[in-house]
C-alpha positions as CSV (number, residue, x, y, z in Angstrom):
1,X,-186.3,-98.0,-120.2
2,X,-183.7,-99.4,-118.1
3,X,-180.1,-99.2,-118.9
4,X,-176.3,-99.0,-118.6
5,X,-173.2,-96.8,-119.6
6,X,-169.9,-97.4,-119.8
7,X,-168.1,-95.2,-117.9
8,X,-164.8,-94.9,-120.5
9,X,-167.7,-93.0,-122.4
10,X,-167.7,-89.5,-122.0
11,X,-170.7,-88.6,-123.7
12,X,-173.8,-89.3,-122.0
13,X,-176.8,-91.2,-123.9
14,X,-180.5,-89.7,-123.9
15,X,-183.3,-91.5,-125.3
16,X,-186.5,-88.9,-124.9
17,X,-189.7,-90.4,-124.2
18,X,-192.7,-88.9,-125.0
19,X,-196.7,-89.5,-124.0
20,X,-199.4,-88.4,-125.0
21,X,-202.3,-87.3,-122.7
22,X,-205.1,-90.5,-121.8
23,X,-202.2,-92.8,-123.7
24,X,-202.3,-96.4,-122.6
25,X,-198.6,-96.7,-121.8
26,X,-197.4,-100.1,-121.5
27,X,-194.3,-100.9,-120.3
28,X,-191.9,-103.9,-121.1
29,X,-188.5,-104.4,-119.6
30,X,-185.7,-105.3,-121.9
31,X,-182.6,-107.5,-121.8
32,X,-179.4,-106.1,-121.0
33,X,-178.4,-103.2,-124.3
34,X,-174.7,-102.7,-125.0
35,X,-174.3,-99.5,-126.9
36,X,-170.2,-98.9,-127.9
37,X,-168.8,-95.9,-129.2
38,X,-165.4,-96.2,-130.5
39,X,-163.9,-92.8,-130.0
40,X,-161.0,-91.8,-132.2
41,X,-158.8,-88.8,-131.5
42,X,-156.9,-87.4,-134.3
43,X,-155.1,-83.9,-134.9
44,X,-155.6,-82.3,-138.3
45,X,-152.5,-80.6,-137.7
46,X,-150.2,-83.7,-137.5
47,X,-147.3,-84.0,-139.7
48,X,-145.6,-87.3,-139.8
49,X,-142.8,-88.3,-141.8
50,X,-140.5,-91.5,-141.7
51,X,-137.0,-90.9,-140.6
52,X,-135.5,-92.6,-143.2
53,X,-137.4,-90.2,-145.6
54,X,-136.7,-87.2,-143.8
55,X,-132.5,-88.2,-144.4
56,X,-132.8,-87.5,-147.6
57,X,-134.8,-84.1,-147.8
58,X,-132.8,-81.1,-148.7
59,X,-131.1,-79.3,-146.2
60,X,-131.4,-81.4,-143.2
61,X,-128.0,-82.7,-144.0
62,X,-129.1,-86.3,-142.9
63,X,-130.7,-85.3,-139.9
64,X,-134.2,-86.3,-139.6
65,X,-134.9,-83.4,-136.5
66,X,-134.1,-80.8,-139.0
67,X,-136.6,-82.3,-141.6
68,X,-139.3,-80.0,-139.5
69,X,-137.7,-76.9,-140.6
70,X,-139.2,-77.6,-144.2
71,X,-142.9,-77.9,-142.8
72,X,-144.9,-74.2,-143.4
73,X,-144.5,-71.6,-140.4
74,X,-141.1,-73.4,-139.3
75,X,-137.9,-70.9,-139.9
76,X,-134.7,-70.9,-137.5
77,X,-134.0,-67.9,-135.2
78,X,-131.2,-66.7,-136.8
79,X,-128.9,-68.1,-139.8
80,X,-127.4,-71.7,-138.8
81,X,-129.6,-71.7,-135.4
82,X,-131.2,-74.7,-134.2
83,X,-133.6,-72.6,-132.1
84,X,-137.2,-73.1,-134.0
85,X,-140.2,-70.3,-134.3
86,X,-143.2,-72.4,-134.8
87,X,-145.6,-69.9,-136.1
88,X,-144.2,-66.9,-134.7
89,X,-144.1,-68.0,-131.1
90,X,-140.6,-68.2,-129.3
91,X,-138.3,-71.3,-129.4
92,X,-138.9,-72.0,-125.2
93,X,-143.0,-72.1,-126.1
94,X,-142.1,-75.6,-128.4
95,X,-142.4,-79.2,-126.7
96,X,-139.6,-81.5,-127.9
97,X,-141.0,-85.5,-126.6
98,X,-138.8,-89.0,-127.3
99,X,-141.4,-91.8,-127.3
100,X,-143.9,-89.9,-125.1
101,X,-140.9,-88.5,-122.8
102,X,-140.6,-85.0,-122.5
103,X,-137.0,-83.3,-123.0
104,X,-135.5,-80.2,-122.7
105,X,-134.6,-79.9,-126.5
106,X,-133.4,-81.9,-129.0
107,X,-130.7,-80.0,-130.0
108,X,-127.1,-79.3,-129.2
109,X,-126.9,-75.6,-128.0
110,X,-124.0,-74.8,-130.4
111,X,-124.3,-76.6,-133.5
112,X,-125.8,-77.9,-136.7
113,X,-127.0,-81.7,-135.6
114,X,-129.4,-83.0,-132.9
115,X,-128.3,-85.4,-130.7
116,X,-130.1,-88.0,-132.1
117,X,-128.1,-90.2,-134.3
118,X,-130.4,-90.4,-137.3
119,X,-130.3,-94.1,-137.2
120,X,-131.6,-94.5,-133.8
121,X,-135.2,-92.9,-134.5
122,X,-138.2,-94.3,-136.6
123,X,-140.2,-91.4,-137.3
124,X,-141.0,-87.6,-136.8
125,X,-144.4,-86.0,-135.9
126,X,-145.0,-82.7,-136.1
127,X,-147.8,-80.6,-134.6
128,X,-147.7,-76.8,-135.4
129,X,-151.2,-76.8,-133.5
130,X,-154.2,-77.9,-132.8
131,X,-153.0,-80.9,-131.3
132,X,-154.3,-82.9,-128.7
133,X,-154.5,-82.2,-124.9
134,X,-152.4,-85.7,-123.9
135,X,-149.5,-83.7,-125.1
136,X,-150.0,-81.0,-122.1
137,X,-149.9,-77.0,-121.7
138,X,-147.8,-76.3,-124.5
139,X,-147.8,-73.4,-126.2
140,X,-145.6,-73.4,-129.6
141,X,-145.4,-76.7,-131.5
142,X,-144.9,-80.5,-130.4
143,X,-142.1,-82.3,-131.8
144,X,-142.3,-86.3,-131.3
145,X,-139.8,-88.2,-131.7
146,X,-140.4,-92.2,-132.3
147,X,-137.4,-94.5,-131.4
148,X,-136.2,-97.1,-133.4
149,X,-138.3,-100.5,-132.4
150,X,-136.2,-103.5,-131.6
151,X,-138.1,-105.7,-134.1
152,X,-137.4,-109.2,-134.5
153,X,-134.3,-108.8,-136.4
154,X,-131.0,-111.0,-135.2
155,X,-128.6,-109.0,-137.3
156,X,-125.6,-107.0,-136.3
157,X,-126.6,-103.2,-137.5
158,X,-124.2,-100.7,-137.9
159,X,-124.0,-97.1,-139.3
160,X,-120.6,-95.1,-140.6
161,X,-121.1,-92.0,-142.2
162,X,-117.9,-89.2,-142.1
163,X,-117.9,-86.3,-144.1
164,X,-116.5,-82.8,-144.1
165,X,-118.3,-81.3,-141.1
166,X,-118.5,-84.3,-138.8
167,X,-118.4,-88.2,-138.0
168,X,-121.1,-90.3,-136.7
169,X,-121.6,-94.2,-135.5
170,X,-124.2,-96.3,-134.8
171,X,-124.2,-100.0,-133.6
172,X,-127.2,-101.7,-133.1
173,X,-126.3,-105.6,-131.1
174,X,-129.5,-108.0,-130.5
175,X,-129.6,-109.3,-126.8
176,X,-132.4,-111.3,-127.0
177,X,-136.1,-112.3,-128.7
178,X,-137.1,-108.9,-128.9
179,X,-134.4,-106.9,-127.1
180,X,-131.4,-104.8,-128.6
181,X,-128.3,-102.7,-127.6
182,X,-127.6,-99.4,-129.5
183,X,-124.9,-97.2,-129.4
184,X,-123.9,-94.2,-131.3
185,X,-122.2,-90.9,-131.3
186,X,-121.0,-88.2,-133.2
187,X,-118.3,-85.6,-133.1
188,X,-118.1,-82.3,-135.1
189,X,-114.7,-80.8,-136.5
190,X,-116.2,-77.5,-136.0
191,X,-113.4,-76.1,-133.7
192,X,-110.8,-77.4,-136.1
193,X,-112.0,-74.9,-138.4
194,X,-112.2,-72.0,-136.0
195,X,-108.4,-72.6,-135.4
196,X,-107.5,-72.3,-138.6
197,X,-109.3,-68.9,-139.2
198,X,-107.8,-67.2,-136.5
C-alpha cells in the first residue's frame, strides 16, 4: 500500500499486513488516501475565569490578578504580600505571561494591587500544573493574562473608581475599524497613612 503523511502529524500511521504461506497475493494500487488527525491540546489543570467576574470575588478588592489567590494550593508569602506559593514552591519558580509575553511579575513590589488596571484585561488563566510545554521550563504555576480586545466598538470607555486605599483611571479612545488607545493608572495613599502614624 502506497501512501502519504502529513508531516504536522506527529504520530506515525502503521497499517500491518499479513500473508499467509502459498497465499495468492494480489496487489492493487489505490488513489491518493488523506487520513487527518485533529489534535487538541488541553490542560486539566487550567483555571480560567473572566475578569469582569474575578472583580467581584471576595478579597481581590477589584483586582482580577488577586482573584488566583482563591484557587486551591494558592496562599501569599506572608500577611498582605503579593509574593504567591503555588503549591509549595517559591514565588521566583511562578511564570506571570500578558497575552503570550512573558514578564517579570505582575505585581508592584510593595503593595496591594497589580499593575494592571482591572479594566484593561479580559480574562485570567491559571495553571497550578500540569500545563502544557508551549508555556516553557517553568517550575511553579503559570499565570496568563488576556488583554482587553479592541472589538468593534466606536464608543469612548472610561473607568473612575476612588476609594479609601487608592484611585485608579482608565480611558479607552477608538482610532480606527478595529484599533483603540488605552490609558490608565493608579496611585495608592499608602504613604499618606504611614505619615500619620509616625
Amino acid at each position: 500500500v502506497e501512501f502519504t503523511v502529513d508531516d504536522k502529524s506527529p504520530d506515525p500511521i502503521l497499517i500491518p499486513l499479513t500473508q499467509r504461506r502459498n497465499e495468492d497475493v494480489r496487489t492493487k494500487k489505490l488513489e491518493e488516501v488523506q487520513v487527518a488527525v485533529e489534535h487538541r491540546q488541553e490542560a486539566t489543570s487550567r483555571n480560567a475565569i473572566l475578569a469582569s467576574e474575578a472583580r467581584l470575588m471576595p478579597g481581590t478588592g477589584g483586582d482580577p490578578v488577586k482573584a488566583i489567590m482563591n484557587f486551591p494550593g494558592v496562599v501569599p508569602q506572608n500577611f498582605g504580600s503579593q509574593q504567591l506559593i503555588v503549591r509549595g514552591g517559591d514565588n521566583s519558580d511562578n511564570v506571570f505571561l500578558l497575552d503570550g509575553i512573558r514578564i517579570g511579575s505582575a505585581f508592584h513590589d510593595i503593595g496591594f494591587y497589580s499593575v494592571f488596571h482591572p479594566a484593561s484585561l479580559e480574562s485570567v488563566d491559571f495553571y497550578p500544573g500540569a500545563f502544557p510545554t508551549r508555556f516553557g521550563n517553568a517550575v511553579g504555576g503559570i499565570i496568563d493574562l488576556k488583554g482587553r480586545a479592541s472589538g468593534e466598538s466606536r464608543k469612548v470607555e472610561g473607568e473612575l473608581d476612588v476609594n479609601i486605599a487608592s484611585a485608579a483611571a482608565f480611558l479607552s479612545v477608538p482610532l480606527g475599524p478595529r484599533l483603540r488607545l488605552s490609558l490608565s493608572g493608579r496611585r495608592t495613599y499608602y504613604e499618606a497613612y504611614l505619615a500619620m502614624i509616625r
